[in-house]
C-alpha positions in Angstrom: 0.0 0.0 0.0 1.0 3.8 -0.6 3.0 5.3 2.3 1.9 9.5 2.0 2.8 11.0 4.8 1.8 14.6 6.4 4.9 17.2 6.8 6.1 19.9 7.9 5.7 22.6 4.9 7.9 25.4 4.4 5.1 28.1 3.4 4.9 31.9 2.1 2.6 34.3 4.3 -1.4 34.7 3.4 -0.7 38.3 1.2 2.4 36.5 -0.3 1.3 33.6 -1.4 0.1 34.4 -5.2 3.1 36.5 -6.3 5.1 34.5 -4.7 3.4 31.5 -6.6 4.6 30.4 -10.1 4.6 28.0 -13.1 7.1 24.9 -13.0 10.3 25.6 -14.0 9.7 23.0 -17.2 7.6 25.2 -18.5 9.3 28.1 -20.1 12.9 29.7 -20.8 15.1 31.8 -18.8 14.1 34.9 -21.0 10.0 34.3 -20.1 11.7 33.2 -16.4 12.3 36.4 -16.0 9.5 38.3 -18.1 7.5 36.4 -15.6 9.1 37.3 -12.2 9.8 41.3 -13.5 8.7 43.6 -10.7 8.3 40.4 -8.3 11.0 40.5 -6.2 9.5 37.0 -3.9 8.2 35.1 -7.5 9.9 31.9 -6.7 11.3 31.8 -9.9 14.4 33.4 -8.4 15.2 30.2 -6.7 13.7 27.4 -9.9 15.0 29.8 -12.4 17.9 31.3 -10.5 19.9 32.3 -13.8 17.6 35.4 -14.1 19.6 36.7 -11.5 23.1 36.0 -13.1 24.7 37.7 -15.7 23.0 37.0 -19.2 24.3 33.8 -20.9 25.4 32.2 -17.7 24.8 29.1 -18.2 21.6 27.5 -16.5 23.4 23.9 -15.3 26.6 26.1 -14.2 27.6 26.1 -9.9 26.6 29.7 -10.0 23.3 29.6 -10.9 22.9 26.7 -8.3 24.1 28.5 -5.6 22.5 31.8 -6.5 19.2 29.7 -5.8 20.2 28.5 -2.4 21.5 32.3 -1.1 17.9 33.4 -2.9 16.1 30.6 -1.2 18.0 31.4 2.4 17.1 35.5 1.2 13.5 34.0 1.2 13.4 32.8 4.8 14.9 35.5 6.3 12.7 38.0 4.8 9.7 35.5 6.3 8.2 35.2 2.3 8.9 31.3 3.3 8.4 30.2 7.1 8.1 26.3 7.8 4.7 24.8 9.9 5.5 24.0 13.4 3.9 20.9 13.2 3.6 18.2 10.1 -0.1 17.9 7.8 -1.4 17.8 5.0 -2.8 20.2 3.0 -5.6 20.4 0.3 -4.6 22.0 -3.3 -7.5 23.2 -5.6 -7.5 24.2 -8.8 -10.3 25.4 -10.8 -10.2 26.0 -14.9 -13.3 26.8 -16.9 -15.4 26.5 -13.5 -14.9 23.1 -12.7 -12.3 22.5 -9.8 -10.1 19.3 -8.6 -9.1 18.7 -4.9 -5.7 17.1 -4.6 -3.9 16.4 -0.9 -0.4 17.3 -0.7 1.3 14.8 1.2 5.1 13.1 1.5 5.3 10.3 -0.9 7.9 7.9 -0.2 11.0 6.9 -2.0 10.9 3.6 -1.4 7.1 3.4 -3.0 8.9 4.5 -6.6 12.2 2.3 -6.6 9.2 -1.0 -5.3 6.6 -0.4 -8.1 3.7 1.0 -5.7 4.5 4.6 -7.4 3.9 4.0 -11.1 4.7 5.7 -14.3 3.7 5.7 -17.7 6.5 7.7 -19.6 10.2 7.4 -20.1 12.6 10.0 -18.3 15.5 11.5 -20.0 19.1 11.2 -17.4 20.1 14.4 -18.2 16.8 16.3 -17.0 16.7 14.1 -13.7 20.3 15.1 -12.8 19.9 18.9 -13.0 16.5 18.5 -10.7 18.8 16.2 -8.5 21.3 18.8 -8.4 19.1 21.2 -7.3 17.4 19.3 -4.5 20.9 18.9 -3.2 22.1 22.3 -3.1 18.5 23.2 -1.8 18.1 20.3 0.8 14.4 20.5 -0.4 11.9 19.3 -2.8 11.0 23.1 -4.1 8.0 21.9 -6.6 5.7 19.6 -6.0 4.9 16.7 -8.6 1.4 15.7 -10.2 0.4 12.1 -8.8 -3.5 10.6 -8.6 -4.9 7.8 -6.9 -8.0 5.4 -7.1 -10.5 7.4 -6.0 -11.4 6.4 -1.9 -15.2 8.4 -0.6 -13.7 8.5 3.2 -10.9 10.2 1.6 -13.2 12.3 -1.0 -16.0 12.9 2.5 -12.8 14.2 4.6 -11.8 16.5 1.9 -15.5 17.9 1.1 -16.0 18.6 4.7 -13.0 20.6 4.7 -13.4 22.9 1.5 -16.8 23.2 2.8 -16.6 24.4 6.2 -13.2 26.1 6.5 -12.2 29.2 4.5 -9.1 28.4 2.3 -5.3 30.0 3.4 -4.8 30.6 0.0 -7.2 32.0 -2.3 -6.2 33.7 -5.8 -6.9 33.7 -9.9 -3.3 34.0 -11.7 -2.2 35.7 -14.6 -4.1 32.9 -16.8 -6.9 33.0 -15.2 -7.0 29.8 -13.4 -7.9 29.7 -9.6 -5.8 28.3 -7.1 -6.6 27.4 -3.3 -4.9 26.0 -0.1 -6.1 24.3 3.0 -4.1 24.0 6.1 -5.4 20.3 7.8 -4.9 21.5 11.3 -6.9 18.9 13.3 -4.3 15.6 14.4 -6.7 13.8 14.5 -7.8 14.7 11.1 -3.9 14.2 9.8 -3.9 10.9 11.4 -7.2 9.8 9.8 -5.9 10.5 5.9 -2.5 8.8 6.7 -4.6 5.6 7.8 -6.6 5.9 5.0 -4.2 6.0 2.4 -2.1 3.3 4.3 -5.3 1.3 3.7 -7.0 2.0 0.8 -4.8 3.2 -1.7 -2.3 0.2 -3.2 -1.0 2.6 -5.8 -0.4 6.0 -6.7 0.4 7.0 -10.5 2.7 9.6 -11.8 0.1 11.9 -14.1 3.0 14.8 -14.5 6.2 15.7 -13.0 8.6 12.2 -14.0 11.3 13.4 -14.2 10.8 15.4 -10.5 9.8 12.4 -9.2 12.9 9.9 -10.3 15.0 12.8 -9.4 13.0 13.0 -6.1 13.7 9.4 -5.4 17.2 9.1 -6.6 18.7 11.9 -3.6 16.4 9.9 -1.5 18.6 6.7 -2.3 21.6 8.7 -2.6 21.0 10.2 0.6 20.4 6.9 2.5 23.7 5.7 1.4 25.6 8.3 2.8 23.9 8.3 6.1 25.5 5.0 8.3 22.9 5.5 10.8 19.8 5.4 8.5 16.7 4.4 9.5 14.2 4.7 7.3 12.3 7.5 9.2 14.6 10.4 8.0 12.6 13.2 5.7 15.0 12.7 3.1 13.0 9.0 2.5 10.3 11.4 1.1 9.4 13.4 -1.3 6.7 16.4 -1.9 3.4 15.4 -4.1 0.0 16.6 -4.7 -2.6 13.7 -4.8 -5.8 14.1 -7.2 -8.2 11.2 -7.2 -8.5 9.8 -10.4 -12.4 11.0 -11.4 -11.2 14.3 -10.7 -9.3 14.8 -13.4 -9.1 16.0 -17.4 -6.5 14.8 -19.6 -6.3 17.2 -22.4 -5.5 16.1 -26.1 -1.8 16.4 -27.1 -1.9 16.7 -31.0 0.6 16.6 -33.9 2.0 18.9 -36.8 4.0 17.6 -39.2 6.6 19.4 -41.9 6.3 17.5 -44.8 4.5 14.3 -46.4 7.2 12.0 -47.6 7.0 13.2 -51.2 3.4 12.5 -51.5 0.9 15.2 -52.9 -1.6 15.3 -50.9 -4.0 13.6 -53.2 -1.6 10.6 -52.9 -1.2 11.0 -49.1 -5.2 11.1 -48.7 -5.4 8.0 -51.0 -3.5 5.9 -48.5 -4.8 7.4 -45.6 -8.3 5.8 -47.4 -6.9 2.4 -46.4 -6.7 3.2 -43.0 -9.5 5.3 -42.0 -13.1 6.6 -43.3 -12.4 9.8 -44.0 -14.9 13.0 -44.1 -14.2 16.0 -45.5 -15.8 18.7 -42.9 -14.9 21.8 -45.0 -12.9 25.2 -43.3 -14.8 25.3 -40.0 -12.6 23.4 -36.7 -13.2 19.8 -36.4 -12.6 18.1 -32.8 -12.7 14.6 -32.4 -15.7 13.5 -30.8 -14.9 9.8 -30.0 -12.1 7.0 -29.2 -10.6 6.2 -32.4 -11.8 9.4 -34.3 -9.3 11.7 -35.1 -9.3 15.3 -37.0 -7.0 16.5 -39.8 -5.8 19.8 -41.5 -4.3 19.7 -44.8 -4.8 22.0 -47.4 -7.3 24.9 -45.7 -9.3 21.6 -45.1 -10.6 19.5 -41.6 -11.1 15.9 -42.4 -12.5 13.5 -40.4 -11.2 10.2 -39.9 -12.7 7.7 -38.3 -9.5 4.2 -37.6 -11.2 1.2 -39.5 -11.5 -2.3 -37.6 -8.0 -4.3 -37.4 -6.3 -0.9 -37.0 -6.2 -1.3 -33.1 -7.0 -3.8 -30.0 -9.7 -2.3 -27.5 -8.6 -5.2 -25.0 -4.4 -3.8 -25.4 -3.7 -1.5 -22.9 -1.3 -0.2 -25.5 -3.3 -0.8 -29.0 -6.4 1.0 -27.7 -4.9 4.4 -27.7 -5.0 7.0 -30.5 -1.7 8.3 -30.6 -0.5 4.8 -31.3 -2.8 4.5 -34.4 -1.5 7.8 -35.5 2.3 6.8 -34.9 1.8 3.1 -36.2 -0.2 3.7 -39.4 0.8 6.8 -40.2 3.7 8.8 -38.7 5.7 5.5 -39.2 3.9 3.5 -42.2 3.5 6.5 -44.3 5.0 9.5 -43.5 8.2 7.3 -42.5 8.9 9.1 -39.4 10.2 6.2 -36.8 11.5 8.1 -33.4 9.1 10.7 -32.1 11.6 11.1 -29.6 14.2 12.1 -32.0 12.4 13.2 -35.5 12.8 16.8 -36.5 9.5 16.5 -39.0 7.1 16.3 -36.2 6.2 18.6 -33.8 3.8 18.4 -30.2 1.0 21.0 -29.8 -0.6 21.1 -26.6 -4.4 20.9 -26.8 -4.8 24.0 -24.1 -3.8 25.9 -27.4 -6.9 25.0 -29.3 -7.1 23.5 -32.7 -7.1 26.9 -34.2 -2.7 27.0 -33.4 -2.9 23.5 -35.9 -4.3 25.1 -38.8 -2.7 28.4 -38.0 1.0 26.3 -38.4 0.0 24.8 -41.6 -1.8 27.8 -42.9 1.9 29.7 -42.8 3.5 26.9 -44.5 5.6 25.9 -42.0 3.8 22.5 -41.3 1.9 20.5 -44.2 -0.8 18.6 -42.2 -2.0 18.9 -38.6 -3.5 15.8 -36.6 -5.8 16.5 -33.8 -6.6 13.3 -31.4 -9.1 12.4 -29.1 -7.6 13.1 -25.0 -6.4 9.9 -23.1 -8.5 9.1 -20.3 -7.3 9.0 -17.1 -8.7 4.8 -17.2 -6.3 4.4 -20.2 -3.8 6.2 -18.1 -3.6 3.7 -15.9 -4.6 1.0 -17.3 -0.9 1.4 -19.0 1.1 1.9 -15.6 -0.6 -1.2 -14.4 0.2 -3.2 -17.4 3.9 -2.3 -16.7 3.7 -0.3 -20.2 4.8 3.3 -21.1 3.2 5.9 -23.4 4.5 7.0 -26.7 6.2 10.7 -26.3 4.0 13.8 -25.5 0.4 11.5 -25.3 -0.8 13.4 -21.9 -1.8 16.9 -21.3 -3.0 18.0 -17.7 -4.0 21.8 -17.0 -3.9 23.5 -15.1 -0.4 23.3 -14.1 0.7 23.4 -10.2 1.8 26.3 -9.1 5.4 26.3 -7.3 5.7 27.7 -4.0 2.1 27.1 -2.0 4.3 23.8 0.0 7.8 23.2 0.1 9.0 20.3 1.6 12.5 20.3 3.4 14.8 17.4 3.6 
């Protein structure tokens, strides 16, 4: 069963909290880093993004922009924007986007739950994108950003929550720059506290990376790393643990995660639709947007045109874990069978569009010339999700999409 455990969290003040509040660091460049934190002198992004206060072209993996984040993050406490709990909880982190809002419970996952299996992932990490998180959390001595997980839904866990939201204003309460709300609970009550660690010791067997794998193997590496230094471990040490926020599964929205691609292997696009025809019923839909409505239905732009196409039978396994989903019907039949591309991890002729920036950024790529034909796909579902960690399976490249991002800096979790 899932070890989650309540802790102490190193916090910003009530009238701090949203500037002090930002996007993960994965999600932008040093130049919008520092766009971002202009005129904010407590935006955490001087401590994730600490090269926006080092001379320009420092380089981001270099010792000085490490320890420029530890003397910011030390700067930090001892102008009280971060002060730690006396006392370890848990805390409840909303998030609300086009009114509807999930509840997830920050808690300390364990190390040992990712190296054993009982923490389970569905993409590949990259080494080189753990080690510079790793060598962060070193110089930091803390888990700075929190990582995505969910959980099998539990009601006491769901009832505990409700009651909560319900009947206690929130610490935290603010809309951010893009317009999604954000809220924070402080679980006070022990008794409370020691209710939700029973409950997840008892009725939660897994808990499943949904975003944030490479925080989380880095997480659980200096966990390791740090138990083999120590000749007196015990198992009980705070570095055995690492910072999450836990969503129940029928919470959450996966969002599509589409593809653009530059060119169509020398085919026309007559002769590209022709052997498209072999895979899929296809409908032309005219100028107006197309979105997939359905499993196995995907859209397509191509010449000022949406299409629809609609995978024929034998094209994919409902009862595969792996052969069910829609990106691997794209990739099989036609990324790899027609268009030749083999590696999405490695191809320069295909690109990954985000579904939060709507179907209108695919045609607007093609429409400028600088992709020929756009592929919209129907969004995982969070059942698909982990139906593929339990199988012991991993997603093709860039299949899942969750928004709204957490926000850095609500819970920090020291080591």
């Amino acid at each position: 069963m899932a070890i989650i455990k309540p802790f102490k969290g190193i916090r910003p003040p009530k009238e701090t909290a949203a500037t002090l509040a930002c996007l993960p660091y994965d999600v932008m460049n040093s130049d919008e880093a520092a766009q971002m934190a202009k005129g904010k002198p407590e935006s955490l992004l001087h401590i994730t993004r600490a090269e926006i206060d080092c001379p320009a072209g420092t380089d981001i993996h270099s010792e000085e922009v490490y320890n420029k984040s530890v003397e910011n993050y030390n700067l930090f406490k001892q102008k009280g924007w971060l002060k730690q709990d006396a006392e370890a909880k848990y805390y409840i982190y909303a998030q609300t986007m086009d009114g509807r809002t999930q509840y997830g419970i920050v808690g300390a996952a364990a190390c040992d739950d990712y190296h054993n299996g009982v923490i389970k992932k569905h993409e590949l990490t990259r080494p080189d994108k753990e080690e510079d998180r790793m060598i962060l959390t070193r110089y930091l001595n803390s888990n700075i950003e929190p990582v995505f997980f969910s959980y099998r839904a539990v009601p006491e866990i769901d009832a505990i929550v409700d009651g909560i939201v319900k009947n206690k204003p929130a610490e935290y309460n603010f809309v951010a720059e893009d317009g999604f709300g954000h809220h924070l609970w402080v679980i006070d009550d022990a008794a409370t506290n020691q209710k939700l660690e029973e409950l997840f010791a008892a009725k939660v067997p897994f808990t499943y990376v949904a975003d944030g794998h490479h925080r989380t193997a880095a997480a659980a590496r200096i966990g390791l790393e740090k138990k083999t230094q120590n000749p007196n471990h015990t198992g009980n040490e705070e570095y055995n643990f690492f910072m999450a926020v836990h969503f129940p599964d029928n919470q959450l929205k996966i969002i599509d995660y589409n593809r653009v691609v530059k060119d169509l292997n020398g085919l026309s696009d007559g002769e590209f639709k022709k052997k498209l025809a072999g895979v899929f019923d296809i409908t032309d839909m005219g100028t107006g947007i197309y979105h997939p409505a359905k499993l196995h239905e995907f859209s397509m732009y191509i010449g000022g045109h949406w299409y629809k196409l609609n995978a024929k039978a034998g094209t994919y396994n409902d009862n595969d874990p792996l052969q069910v989903l829609d990106v691997n019907i794209l990739s099989n039949q036609v990324l790899d069978k027609i268009l030749g591309i083999k590696d999405l991890r490695t191809t320069t002729r295909c690109e990954f569009v985000g579904g939060i920036r709507g179907l209108n950024e695919l045609s607007r790529r093609v429409d400028s010339g600088e992709m020929m034909a756009a592929f919209a796909l129907y969004p995982v579902s969070m059942k698909q999700l982990i139906d593929i960690a339990d199988s012991g399976n991993i997603m093709p490249p860039k299949t899942t999409w969750f928004e709204p991002k957490l926000r850095s800096g609500l819970v920090i979790h020291e080591l």
